[in-house]
C-alpha positions in Angstrom: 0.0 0.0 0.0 1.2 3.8 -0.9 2.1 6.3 2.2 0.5 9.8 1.3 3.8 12.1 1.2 4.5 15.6 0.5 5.3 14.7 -2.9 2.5 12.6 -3.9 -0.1 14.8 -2.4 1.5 17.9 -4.2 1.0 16.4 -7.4 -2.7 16.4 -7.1 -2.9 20.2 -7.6 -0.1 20.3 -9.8 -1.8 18.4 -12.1 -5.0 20.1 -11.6 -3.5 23.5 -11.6 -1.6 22.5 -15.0 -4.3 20.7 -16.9 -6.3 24.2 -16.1 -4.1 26.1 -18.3 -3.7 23.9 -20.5 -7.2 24.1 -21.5 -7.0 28.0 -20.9 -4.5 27.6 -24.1 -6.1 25.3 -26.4 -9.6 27.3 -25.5 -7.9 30.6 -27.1 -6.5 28.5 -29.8 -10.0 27.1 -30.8 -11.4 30.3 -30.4 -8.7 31.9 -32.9 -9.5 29.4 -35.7 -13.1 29.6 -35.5 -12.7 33.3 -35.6 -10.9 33.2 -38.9 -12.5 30.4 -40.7 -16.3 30.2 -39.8 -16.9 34.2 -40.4 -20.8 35.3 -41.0 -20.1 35.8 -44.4 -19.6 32.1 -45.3 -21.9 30.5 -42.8 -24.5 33.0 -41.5 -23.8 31.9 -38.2 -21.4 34.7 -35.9 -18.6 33.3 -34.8 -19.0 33.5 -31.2 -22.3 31.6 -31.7 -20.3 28.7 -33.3 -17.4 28.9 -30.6 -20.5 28.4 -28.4 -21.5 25.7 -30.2 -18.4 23.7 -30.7 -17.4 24.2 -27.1 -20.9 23.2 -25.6 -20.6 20.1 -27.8 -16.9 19.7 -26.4 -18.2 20.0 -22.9 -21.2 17.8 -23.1 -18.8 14.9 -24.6 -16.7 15.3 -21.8 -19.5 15.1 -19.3 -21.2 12.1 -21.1 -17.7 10.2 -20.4 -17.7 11.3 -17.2 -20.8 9.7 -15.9 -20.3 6.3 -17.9 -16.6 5.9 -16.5 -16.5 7.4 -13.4 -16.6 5.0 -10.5 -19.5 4.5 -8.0 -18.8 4.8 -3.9 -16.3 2.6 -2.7 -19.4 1.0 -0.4 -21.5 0.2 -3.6 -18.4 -1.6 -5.1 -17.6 -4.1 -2.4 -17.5 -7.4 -3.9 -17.6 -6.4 -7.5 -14.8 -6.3 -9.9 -13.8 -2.9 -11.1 -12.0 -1.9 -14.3 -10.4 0.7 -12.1 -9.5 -0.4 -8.7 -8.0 -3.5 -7.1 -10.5 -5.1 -4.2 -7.2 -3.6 -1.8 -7.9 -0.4 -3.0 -11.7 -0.3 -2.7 -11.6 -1.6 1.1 -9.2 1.4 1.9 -11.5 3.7 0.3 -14.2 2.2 2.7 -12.1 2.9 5.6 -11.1 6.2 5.0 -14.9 6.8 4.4 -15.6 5.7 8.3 -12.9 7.4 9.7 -13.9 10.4 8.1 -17.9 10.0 8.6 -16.5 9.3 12.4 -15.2 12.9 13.2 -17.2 14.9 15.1 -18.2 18.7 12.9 -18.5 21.7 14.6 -22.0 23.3 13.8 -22.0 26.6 11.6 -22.9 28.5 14.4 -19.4 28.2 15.9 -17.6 29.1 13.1 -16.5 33.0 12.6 -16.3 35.0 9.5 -14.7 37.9 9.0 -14.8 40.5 6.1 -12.0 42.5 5.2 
């Protein structure tokens, strides 16, 4: 089993945080072209109205893959096999579930906010 270190748990974000611009750069990119090629004049469509389109499209493909593939809770996976996840894996998932569920919250009425 894998020990959560600095190093592991910094690549989360990092990954995150990268993938994000990423996008950011092939968003302006897309943007660009369809500002250049799909022009009123030879579609009748403005070409914000077809980045709209292209990108909802995008986005909706994206979100349809999402919901097929991504996994259930580890509790409604117990004593299934998983394309994903070894049984190992899926029984830690279960216990970091309990410990968490297991700590005690303090109510929203206890919690101060301040605004600068």
């Amino acid at each position: 089993m894998e020990t959560l270190t600095f190093s592991v748990i910094s690549n989360q974000p990092a990954i995150y945080y990268g993938a994000a611009t990423i996008s950011g750069a092939f968003s302006g990119l897309i943007a660009y072209a369809i500002q250049e090629t799909l022009t009123l004049e030879r579609t009748g469509r403005e070409p914000w109205r077809w980045f709209f389109i292209i990108e909802g499209s995008m986005a909706l493909f994206v979100g349809a893959l999402v919901v097929i593939f991504l996994p259930r809770f580890p509790d409604q996976l117990r004593g299934r096999k998983h394309w994903l996840f070894r049984p190992e894996e899926i029984e830690l998932a279960i216990q970091r579930m309990r410990c968490k569920s297991s700590q005690v919250l303090l109510p929203i009425s206890h919690l101060q906010v301040q605004c600068y």
